[in-house]
C-alpha positions in Angstrom: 41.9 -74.3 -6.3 45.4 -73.1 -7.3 43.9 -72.5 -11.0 41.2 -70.3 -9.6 43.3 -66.9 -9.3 44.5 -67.5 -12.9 41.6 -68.1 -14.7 39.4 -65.4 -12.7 42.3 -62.8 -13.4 42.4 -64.1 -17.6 38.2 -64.0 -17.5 38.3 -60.4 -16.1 40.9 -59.2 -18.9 39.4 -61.3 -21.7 36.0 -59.1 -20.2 37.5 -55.8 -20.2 39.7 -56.0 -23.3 36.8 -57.8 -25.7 36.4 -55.8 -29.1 32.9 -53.4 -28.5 30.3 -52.9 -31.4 31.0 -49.4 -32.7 28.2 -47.0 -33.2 28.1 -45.6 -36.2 28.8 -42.2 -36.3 26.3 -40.0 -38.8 27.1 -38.0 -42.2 27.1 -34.7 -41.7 24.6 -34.7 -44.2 22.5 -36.7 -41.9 23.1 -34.9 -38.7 20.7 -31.9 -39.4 18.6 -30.2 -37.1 17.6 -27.1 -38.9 14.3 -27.5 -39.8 12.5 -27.2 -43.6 10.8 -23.6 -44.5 8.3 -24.9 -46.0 7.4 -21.5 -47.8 10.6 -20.6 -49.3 10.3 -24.2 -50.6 7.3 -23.8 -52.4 8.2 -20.8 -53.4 11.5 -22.0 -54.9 9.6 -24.2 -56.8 6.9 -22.2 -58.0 9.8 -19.8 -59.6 11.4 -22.6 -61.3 8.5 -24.0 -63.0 7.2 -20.5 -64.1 10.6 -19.7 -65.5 11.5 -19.8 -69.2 14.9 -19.5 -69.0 15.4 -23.4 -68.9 16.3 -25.5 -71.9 16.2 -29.3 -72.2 19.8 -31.4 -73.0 18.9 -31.2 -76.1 19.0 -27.7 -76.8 22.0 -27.3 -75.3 24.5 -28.5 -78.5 25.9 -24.9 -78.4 27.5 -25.3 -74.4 29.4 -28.6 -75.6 32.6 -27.8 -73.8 33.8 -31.6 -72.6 36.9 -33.6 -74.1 37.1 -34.2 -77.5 34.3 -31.2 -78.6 35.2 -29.0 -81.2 
């Protein structure tokens, strides 16, 4: 009975001190609440495929500008 005190007293800290699971807190990437225009979507992408002003890598020789060009 002497042991009881002790032991209730060590079971109460080993309770309040024991290591809790961590939520994971989101990217701020993830976190977003702002919803999609769906219209200025489709209309980004309408302008990009109707434009000519793209060029595949391989046309691109000329813009070469990384370490060891020249």
């Amino acid at each position: 009975m002497r042991y009881l005190l002790p032991v209730a007293i060590a079971v109460a800290l080993l309770v309040f001190f024991w290591p809790k699971p961590r939520r994971a807190t989101p990217a701020p990437e993830d976190d977003v609440t702002t919803p999609i225009d769906r219209e200025e979507l489709e209309q980004a992408e309408r302008e990009l495929r109707e434009s000519r002003g793209g060029r595949s890598l391989d046309e691109a020789e000329e813009d070469d500008w990384g370490p060891g060009a020249g």
